[in-house]
C-alpha positions in Angstrom: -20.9 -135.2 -6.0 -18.4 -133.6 -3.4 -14.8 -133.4 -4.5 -13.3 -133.5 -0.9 -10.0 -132.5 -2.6 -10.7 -129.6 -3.6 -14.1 -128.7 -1.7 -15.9 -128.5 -4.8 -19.6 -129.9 -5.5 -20.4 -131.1 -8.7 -23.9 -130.3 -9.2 -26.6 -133.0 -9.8 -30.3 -133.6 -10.6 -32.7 -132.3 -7.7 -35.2 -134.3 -6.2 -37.9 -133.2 -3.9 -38.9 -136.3 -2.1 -37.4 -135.2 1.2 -39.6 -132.1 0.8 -42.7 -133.5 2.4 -40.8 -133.6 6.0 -39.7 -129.7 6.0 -42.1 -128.6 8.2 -41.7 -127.9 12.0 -38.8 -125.0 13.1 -36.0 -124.4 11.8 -32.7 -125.0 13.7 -29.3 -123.9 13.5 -26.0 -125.8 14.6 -23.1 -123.7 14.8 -19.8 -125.4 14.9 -17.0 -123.9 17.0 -15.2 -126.9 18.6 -12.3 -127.6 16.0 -9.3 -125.6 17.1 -7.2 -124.5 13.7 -3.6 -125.4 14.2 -3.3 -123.6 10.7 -4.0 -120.4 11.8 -1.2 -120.6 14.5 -2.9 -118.4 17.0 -3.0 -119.2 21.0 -6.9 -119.9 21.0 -9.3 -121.3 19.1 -10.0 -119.5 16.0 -13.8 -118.7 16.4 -12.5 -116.4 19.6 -10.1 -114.4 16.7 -11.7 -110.5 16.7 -12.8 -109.6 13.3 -13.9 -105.9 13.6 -13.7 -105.6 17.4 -15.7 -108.9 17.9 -14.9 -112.5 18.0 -15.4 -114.5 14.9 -18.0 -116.9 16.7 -20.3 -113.8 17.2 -20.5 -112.5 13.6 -21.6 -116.0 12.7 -24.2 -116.2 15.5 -25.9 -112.7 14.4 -26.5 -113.8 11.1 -28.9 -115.8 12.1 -30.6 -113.7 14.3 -31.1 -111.1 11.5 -33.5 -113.7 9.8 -36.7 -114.7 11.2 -36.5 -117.8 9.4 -34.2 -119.7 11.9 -36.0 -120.4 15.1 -33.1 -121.2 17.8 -29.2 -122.3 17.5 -27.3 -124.6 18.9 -23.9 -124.3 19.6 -21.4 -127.0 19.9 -17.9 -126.2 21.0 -14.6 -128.1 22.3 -15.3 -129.6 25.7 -13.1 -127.6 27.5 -14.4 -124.2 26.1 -18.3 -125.2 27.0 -18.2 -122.2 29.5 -16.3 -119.7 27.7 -18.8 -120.1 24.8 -21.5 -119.1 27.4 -19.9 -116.6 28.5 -19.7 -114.9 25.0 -23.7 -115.4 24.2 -24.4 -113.7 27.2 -21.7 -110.8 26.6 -22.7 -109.9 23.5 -26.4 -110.4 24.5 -26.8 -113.3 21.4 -30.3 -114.2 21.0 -32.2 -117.5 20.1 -28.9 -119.3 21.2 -30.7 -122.7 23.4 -28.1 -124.2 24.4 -24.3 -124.9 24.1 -22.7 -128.4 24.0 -19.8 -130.1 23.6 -18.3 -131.2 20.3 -16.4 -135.1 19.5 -13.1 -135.3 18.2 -13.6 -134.4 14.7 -16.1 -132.8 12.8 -18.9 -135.5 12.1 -18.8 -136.3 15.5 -19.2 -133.0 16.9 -22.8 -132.9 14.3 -23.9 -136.4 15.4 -24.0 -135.2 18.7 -25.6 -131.9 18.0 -28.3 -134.5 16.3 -28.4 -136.2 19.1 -29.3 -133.2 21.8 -32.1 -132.6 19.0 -33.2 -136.3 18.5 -36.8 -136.0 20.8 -37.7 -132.4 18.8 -36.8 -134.5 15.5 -38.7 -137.3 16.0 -41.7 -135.5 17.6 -41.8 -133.1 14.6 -41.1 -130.4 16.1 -37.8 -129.2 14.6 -38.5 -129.6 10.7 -35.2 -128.3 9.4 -31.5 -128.4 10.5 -28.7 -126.0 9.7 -25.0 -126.9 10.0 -22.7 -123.8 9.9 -18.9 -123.8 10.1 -18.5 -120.7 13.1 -15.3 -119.8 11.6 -17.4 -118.4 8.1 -18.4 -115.1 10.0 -19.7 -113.2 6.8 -22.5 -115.1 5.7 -25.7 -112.5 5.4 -29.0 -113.1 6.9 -30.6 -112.7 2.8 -28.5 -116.1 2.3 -29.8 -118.2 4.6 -32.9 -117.1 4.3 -32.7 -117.7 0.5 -31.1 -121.3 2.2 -34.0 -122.5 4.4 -36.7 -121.4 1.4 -34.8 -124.2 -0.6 -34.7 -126.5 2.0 -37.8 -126.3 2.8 -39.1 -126.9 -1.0 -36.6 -130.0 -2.0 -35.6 -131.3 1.4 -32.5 -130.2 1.4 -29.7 -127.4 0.1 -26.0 -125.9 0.7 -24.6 -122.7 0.0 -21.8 -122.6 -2.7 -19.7 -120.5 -5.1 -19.1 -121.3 -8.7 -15.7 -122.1 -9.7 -14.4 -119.2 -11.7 -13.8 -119.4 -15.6 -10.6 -119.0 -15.0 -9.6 -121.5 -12.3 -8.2 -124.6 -13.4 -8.4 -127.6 -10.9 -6.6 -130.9 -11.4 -7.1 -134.4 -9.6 -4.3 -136.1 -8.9 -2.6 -139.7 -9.1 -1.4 -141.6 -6.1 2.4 -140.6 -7.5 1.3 -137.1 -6.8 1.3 -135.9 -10.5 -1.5 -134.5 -12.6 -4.3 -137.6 -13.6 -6.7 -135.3 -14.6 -7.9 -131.7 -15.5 -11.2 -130.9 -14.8 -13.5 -128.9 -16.5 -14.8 -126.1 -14.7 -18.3 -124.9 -16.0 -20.2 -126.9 -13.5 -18.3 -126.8 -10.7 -19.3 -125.2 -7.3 -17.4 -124.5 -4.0 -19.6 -125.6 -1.1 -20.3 -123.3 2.1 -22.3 -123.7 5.0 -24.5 -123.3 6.4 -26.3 -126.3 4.5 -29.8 -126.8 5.5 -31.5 -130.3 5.6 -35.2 -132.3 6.3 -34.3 -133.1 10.0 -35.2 -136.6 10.1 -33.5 -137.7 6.8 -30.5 -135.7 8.1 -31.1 -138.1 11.3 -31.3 -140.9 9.7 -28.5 -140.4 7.6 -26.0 -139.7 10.3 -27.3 -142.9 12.3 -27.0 -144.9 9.2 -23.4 -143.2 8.9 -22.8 -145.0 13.1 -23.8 -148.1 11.8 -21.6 -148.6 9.2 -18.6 -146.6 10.7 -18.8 -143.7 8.1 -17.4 -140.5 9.0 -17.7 -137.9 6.2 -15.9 -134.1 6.4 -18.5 -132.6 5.0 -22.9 -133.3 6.2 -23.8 -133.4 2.9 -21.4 -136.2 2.3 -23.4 -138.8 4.9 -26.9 -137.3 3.9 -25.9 -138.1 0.3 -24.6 -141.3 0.6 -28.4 -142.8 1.1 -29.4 -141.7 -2.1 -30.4 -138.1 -1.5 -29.4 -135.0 -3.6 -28.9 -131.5 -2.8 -29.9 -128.1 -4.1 -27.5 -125.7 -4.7 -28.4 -122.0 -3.3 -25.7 -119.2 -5.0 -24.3 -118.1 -2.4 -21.3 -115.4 -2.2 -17.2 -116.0 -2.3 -16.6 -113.5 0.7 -18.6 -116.9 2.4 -14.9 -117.7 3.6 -14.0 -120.0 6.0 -11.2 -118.6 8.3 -8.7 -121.2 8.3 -5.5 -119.2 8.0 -4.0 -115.7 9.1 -4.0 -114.3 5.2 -8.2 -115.9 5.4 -8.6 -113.4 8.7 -7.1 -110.8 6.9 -8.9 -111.1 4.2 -12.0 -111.5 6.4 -10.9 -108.3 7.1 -10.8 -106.7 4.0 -14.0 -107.8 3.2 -15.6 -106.7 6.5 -14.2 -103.1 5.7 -15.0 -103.0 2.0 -19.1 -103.8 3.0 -22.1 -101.9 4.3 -22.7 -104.5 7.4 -24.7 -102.7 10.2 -25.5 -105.5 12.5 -26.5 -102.9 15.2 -28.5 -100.7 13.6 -25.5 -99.0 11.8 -22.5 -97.4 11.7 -19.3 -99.4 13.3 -19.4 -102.4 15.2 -19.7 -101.9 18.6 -16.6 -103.2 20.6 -16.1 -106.1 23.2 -18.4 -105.1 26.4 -16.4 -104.5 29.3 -17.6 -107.8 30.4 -16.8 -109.9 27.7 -15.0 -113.1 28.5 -10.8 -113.0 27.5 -9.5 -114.3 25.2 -9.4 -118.4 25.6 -6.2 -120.2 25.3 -6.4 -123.0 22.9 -6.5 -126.5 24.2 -5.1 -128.8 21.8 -5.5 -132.8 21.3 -3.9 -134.4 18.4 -8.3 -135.4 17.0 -8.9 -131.7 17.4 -5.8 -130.4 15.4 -6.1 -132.8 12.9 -9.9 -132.7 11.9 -11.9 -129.5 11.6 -15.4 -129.2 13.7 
């Protein structure tokens, strides 16, 4: 059960009946269409340099340090189509098919990504589908490998964080004041990238069209039809960059780890080529919802 509130997921009881339609490749949607008014910056925060690159491309490499993710799929803001491009090619980002544009919110943006993939689905080509949030650029290659192996056994899975001992999280009433204080010990924060059995995923999300669902989350309109979703431990430096103290401490935690993307030592920086930094374009969908 997802606790939209407080982005934590109540874990439940796995089932593995979705495991059966694992097979076929493995494909990764990246997400870099929302725009971030809370990070207050004059472009889109997946273009923010983390460690002399953009936060987009951290996320990107990730996945092509594990042979387990065949090809990604970008999906970006409309506008920024072409600037997205422009940085796979810069940075030389592999196993990158194609880059697409996003909706006005979030679930949109992955109901078209489904969509572009819709004849590899339904052919059984593409077995597996990954939605990743571009703006977590320090997930590790060992967790979405860890990620996809769970997928691919129980038909579906998400990384998350357990809540700490020493958290305490309250629901509140309508009024605003405290209804509830909820116990921790089986609480989990979800991540991305969560990894699903493509056509259930599919399904799900055209179910979701029919009925007018929109969830902020994929798990939320894969769940909704009655299917359940491993948990994979994944790590709390996972972060999703949302505000200037997340980027600094993106920072931090880029500084305080042995990362060689490139065969070691420092990151290299921007190419000469690179594209410059993109302006954000803002529409009161894209401000409001994250992609």
């Amino acid at each position: 059960m997802v606790r939209r509130e407080t982005s934590v997921l109540r874990l439940e009881r796995r089932v593995t009946d979705d495991a059966s339609a694992a097979g076929g490749r493995a494909v990764a949607v990246i997400l870099c269409a929302g725009q971030g008014s809370r990070m207050r910056a004059d472009r889109n925060k997946v273009f923010l340099p983390l460690g002399g690159r953009p936060l987009l491309v951290w996320a990107v490499e990730a996945f092509a340090q594990t042979p387990v993710v065949d090809e990604m799929l970008l999906v970006a803001h409309p506008s920024e189509v072409q600037h997205v491009r422009e940085t796979v090619v810069a940075y030389g980002l592999p196993r990158v098919s194609d880059v697409i544009a996003g909706g006005a919110t979030r679930h949109q943006s992955e109901e078209r990504a489904l969509e572009a993939l819709r004849p590899g689905i339904l052919s059984g080509s593409v077995g597996v589908v990954l939605i990743h949030d571009g703006a977590r650029p320090l997930v590790t290659a060992e967790a979405i490998t860890a990620l996809v192996a769970a997928a691919r056994a129980e038909g579906s899975a998400m990384l998350g964080a357990p809540v700490t001992p020493t958290e305490t999280l309250a629901r509140l009433a309508p009024d605003g004041t405290v209804a509830e204080l909820l116990p921790t010990g089986d609480l989990w924060r979800a991540q991305t990238p969560q990894a699903f059995a493509a056509r259930e995923l599919l399904a799900a999300y055209d179910a979701a069209r029919d009925t007018g669902f929109e969830g902020t989350d994929t798990a939320a309109a894969y769940t909704r039809l009655g299917h359940a979703v491993a948990m994979v431990p994944g790590s709390p430096a996972n972060l999703k960059v949302t505000t200037p103290e997340d980027l600094h401490r993106a920072e931090a935690l880029l500084a305080s780890r042995d990362r060689a993307p490139h065969g070691g030592g420092s990151p290299p920086a921007a190419p000469q080529d690179s594209p410059p930094p993109h302006t954000r374009h803002s529409t009161a969908a894209s401000n409001e919802r994250e992609k």
